[in-house]
Rosetta silent file (secondary structure, phi, psi, omega in degrees, C-alpha in Angstrom):
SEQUENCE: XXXXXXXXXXXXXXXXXXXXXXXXXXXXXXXXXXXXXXXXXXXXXXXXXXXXXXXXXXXXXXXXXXXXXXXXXXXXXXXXXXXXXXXXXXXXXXXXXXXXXXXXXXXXXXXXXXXXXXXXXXXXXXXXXXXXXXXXXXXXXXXXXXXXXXXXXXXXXXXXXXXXXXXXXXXXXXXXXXXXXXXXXXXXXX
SCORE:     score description
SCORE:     0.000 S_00000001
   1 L     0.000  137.341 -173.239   22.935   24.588   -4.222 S_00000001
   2 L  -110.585  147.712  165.003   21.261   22.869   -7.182 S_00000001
   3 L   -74.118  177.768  153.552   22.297   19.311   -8.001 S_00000001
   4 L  -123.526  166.443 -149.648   22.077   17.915  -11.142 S_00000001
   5 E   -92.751  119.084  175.668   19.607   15.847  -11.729 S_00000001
   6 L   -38.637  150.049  179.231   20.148   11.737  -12.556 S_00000001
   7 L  -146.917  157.779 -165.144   18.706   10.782  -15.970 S_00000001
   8 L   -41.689  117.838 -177.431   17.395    7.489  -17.001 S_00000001
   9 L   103.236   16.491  151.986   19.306    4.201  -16.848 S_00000001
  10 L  -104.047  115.687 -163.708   21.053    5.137  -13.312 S_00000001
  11 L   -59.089   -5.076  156.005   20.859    1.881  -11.191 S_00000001
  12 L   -59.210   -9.789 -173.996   20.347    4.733   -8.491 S_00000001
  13 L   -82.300  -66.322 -178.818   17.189    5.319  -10.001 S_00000001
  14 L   -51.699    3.334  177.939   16.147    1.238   -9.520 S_00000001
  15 L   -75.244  175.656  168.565   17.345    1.066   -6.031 S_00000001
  16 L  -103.580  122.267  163.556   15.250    0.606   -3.136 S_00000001
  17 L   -31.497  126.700  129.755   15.837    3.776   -0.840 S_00000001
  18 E   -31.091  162.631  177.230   17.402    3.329    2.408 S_00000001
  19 L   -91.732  150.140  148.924   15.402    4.675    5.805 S_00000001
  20 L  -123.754  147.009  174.179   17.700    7.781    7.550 S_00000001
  21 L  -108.892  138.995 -165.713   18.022    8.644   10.636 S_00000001
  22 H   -27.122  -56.453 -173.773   18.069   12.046   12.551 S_00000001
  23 H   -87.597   33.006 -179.513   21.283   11.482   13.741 S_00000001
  24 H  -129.899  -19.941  155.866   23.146    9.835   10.721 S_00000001
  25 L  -134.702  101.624 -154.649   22.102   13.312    8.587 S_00000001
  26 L   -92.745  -21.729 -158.377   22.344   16.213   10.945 S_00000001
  27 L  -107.563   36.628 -178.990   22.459   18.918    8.166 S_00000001
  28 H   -76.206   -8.968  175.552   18.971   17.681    6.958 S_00000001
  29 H   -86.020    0.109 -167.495   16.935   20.872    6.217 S_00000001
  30 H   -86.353  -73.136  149.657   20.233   21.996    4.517 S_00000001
  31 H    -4.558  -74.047 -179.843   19.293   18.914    1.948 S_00000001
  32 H   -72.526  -27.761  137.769   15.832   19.696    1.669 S_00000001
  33 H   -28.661  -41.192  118.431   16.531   22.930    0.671 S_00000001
  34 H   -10.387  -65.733  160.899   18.648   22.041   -1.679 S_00000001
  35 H   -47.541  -76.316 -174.602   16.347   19.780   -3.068 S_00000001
  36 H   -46.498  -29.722  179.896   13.631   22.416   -3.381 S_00000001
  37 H   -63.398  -61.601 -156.714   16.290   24.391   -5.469 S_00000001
  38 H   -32.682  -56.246 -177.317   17.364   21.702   -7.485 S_00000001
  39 H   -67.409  -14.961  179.469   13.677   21.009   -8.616 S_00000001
  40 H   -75.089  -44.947 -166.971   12.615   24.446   -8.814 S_00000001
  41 H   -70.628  -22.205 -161.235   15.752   25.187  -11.625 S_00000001
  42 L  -112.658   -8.610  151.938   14.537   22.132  -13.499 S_00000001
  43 L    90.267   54.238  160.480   10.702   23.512  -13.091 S_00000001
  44 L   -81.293  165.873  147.086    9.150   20.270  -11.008 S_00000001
  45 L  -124.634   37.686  177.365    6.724   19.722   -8.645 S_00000001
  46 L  -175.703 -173.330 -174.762    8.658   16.963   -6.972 S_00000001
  47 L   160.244  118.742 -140.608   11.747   15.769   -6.781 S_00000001
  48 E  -122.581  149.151 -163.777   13.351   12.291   -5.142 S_00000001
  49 L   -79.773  -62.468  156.444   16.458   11.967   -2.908 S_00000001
  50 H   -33.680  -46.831  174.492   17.409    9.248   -6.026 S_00000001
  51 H   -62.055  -15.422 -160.065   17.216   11.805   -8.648 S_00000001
  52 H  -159.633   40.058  150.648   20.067   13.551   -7.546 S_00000001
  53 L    67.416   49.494  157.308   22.287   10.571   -6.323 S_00000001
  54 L   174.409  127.581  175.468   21.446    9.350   -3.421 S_00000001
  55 L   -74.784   75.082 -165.548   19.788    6.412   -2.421 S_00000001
  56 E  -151.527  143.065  106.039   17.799    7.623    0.985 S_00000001
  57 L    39.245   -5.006 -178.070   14.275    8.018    1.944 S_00000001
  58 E  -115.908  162.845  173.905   13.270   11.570    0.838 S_00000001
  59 E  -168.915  152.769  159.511   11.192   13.603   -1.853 S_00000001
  60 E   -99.851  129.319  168.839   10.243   16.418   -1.983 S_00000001
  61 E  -179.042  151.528 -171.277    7.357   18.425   -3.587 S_00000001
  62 E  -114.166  126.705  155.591    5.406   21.899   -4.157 S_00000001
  63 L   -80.528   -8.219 -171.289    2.000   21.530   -5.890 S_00000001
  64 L   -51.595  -12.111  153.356    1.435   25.070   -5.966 S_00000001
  65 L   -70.720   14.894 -173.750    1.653   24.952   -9.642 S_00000001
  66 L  -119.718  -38.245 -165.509   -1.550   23.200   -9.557 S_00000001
  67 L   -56.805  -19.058  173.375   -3.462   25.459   -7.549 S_00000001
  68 L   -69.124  -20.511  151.194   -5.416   27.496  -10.117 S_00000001
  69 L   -44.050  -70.714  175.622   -7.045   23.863  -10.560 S_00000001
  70 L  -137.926  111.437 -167.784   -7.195   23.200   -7.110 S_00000001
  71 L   -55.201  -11.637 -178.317   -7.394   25.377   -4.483 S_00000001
  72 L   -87.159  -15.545  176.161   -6.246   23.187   -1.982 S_00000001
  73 L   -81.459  -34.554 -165.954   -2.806   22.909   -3.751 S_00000001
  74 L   -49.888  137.182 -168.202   -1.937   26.685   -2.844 S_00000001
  75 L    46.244   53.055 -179.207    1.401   26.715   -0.733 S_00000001
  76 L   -96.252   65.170  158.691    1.066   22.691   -0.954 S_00000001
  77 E  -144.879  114.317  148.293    5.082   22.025    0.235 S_00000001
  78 E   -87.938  142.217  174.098    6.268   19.616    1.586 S_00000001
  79 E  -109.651 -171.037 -173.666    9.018   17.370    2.359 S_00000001
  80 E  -166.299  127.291 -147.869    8.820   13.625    3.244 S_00000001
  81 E  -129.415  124.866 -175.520   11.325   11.761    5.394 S_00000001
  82 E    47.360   51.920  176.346   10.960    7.764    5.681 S_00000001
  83 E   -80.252  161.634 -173.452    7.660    7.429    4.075 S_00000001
  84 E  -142.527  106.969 -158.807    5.121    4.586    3.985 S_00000001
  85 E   -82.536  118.740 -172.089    2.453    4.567    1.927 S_00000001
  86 E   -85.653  -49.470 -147.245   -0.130    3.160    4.145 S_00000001
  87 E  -164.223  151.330  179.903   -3.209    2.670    2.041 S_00000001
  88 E  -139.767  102.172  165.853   -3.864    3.790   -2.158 S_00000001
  89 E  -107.092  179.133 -172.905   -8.018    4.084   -2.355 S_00000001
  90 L   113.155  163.140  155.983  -10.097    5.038   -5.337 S_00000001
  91 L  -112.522  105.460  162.779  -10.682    4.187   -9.439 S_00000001
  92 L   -30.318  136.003 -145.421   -7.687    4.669  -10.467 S_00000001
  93 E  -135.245  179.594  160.908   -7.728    7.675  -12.756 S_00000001
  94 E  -107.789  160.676  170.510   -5.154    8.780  -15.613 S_00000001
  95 E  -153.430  147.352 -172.676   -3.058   11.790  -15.602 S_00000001
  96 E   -77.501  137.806 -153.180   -0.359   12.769  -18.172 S_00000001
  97 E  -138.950  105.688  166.435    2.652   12.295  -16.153 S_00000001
  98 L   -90.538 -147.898 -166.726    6.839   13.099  -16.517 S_00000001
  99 L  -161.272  139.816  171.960    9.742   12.990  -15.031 S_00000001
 100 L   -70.404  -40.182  168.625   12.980   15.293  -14.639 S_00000001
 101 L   -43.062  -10.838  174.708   14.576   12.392  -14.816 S_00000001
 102 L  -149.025   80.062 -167.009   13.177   11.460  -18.305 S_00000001
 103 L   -79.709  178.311 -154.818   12.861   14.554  -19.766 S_00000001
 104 L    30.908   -1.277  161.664   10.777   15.008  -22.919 S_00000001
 105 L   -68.789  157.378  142.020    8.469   11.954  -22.402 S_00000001
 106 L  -169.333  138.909 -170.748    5.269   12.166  -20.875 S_00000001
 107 E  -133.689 -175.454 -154.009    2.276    9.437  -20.745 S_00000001
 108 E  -112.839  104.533  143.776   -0.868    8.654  -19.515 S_00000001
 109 E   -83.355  154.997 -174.202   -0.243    6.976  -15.996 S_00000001
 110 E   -93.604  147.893 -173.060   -3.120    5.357  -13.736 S_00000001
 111 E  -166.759  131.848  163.065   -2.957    6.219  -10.064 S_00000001
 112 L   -40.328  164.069  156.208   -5.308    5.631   -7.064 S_00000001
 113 L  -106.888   16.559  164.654   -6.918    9.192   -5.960 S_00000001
 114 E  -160.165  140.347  163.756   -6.081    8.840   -2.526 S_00000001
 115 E  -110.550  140.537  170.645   -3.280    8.077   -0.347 S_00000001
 116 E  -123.161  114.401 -146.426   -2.713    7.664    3.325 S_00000001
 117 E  -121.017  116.533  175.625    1.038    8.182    3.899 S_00000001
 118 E  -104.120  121.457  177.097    3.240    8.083    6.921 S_00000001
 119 E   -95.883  136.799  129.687    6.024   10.688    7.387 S_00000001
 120 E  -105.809  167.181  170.115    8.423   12.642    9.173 S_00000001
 121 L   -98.551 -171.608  179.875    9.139   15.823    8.040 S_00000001
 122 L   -79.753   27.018  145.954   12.350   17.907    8.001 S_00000001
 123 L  -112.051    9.060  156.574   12.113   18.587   11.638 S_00000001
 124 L   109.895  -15.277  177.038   11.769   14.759   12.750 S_00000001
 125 L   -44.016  127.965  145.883    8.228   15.583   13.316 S_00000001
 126 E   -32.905   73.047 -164.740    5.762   12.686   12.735 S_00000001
 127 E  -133.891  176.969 -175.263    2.710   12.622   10.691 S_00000001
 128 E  -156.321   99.366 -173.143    0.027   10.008    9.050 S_00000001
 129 E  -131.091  153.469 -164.386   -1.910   12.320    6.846 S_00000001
 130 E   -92.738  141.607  135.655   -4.699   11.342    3.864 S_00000001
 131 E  -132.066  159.963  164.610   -4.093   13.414    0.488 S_00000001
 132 E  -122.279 -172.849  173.229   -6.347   13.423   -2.762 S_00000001
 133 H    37.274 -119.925 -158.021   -5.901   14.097   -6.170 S_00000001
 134 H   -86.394  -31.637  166.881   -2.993   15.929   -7.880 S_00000001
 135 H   -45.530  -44.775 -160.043   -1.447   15.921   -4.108 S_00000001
 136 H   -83.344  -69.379 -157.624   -1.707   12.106   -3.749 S_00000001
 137 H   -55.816  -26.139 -172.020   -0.401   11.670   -7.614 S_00000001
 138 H   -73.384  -72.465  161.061    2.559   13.842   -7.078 S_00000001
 139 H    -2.218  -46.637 -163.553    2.980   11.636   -3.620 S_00000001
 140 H  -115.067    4.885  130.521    2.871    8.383   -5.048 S_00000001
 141 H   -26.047  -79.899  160.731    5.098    9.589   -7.911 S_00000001
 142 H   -50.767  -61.534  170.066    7.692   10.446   -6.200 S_00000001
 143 H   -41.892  -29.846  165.087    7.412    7.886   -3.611 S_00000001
 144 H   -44.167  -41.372 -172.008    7.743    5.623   -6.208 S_00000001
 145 H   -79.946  -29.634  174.028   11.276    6.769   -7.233 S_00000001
 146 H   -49.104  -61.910  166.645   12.042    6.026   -3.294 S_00000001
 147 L   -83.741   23.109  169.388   11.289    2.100   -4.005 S_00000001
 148 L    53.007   46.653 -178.146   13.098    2.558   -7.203 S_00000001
 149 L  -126.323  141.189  151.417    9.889    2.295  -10.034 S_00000001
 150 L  -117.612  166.990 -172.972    9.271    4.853  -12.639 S_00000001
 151 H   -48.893  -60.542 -175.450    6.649    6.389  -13.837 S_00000001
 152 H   -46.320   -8.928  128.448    7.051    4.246  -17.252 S_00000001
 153 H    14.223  -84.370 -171.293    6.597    0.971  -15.123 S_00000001
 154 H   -40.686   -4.650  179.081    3.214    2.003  -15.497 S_00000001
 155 L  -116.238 -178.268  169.507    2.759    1.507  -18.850 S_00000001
 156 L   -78.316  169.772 -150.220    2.169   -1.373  -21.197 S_00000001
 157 H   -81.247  -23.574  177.802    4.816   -3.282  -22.271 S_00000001
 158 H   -71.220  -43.931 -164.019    4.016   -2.222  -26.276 S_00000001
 159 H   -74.545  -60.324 -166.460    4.197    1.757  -25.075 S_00000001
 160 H   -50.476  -31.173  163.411    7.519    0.896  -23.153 S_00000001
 161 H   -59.046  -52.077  162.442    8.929   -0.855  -26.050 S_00000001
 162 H   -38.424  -37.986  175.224    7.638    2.129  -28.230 S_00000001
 163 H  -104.896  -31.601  167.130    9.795    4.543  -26.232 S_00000001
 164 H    -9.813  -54.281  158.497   12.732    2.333  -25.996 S_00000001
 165 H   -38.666  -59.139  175.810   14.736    4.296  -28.693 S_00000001
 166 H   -76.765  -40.295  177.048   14.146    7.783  -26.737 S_00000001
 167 H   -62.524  -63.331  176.029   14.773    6.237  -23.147 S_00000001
 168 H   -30.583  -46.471  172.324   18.171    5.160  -24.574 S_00000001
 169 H   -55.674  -49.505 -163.160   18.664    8.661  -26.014 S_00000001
 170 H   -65.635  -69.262  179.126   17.983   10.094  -22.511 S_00000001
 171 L   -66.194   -1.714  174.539   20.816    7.861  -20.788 S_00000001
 172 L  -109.147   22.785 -168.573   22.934    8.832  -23.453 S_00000001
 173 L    54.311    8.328 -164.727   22.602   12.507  -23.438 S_00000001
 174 L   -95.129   93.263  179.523   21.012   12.819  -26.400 S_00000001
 175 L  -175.658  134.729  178.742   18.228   14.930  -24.828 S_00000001
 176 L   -66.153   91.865 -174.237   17.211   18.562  -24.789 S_00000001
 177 L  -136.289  179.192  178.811   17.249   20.100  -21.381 S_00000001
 178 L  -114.942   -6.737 -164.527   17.688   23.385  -19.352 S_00000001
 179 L  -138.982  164.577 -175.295   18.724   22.017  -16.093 S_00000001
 180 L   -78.288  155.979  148.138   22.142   20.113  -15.388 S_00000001
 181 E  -149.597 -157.727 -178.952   22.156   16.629  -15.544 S_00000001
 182 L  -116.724  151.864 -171.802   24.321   13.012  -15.095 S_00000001
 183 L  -136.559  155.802 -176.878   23.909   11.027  -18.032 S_00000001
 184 L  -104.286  -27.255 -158.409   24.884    6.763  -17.225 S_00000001
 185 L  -117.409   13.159  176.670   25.898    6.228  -20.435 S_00000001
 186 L  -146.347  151.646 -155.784   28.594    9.226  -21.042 S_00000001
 187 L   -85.983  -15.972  151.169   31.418    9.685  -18.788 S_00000001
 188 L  -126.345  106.691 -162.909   30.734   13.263  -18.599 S_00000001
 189 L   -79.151  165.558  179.678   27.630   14.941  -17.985 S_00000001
 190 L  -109.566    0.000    0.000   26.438   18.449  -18.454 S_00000001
């Protein structure tokens, strides 16, 4: 089932994520699944538990669209269930970076080039695993929308002002898309 996807200027986006627990969402691979649709229809390589209305602890993301780049991206999917960004090493690097959630923007964000991340996955399994590169930016992307920051945070306050007119558009529907979304600022979205 695809959701539709939250667009800019939903205080679900600015929340801080709740933790979940196995037994408070039993039907969680149903979810992540779900997810993986949602983000696939809107042509991501991530995709936040936030983005699609609810304020919990997950993201999702396939890098596999990366992989002629990096070989290390092929079949690169994963989900990620209470994560905690342990440790961000590196010189920070730029990469042009969107959002489904803010569709037609995209800017030059700064990002560490390595993360060390603590997880479960969708079968309650455990991990603490290192990524680099386009893994760790998608990672710390997403995770981001999980503590309720976007990418445009990240920029200076003259670029944010600068898009200020188009972010506005975006919570107001006035934006060109292909995938459903919720709009904050019209009582019914498409």
């Amino acid at each position: 089932m695809k959701f539709p996807i939250i667009a800019y200027g939903d205080p679900v986006l600015r929340k801080k994520a709740t933790a979940i627990e196995p037994d408070e969402y039993p039907h969680i691979k149903e979810l992540v699944a779900n997810m993986f649709e949602t983000m696939y229809g809107a042509h991501g390589v991530g995709l936040a538990a936030p983005q699609v209305g609810m304020s919990m602890r997950l993201f999702v993301v396939d890098a596999n669209a990366f992989a002629d780049d990096d070989a290390d991206l092929k079949d690169f999917k994963k989900a990620f269930i209470n994560a905690n960004i342990m440790e961000e090493t590196g010189e920070e690097w730029a990469f042009n970076e969107g959002c489904l959630s803010i569709p037609e923007i995209r800017e030059d964000v700064y990002r560490k080039p390595v993360v060390k991340i603590s997880y479960y996955d969708e079968d309650w399994k455990h991990h603490e695993e290192t990524f680099k590169g386009m893994a760790a930016r998608i990672i710390q992307h997403e995770y981001d929308h999980i503590e309720g920051k976007l990418f445009t945070d990240k920029l200076s306050p003259l670029r944010r002002r600068m898009l200020e007119k188009k972010l506005n558009d975006i919570s107001r529907g006035i934006v060109d898309v292909d995938y459903k979304m919720k709009f904050p600022a019209v009582k019914k979205g498409r």
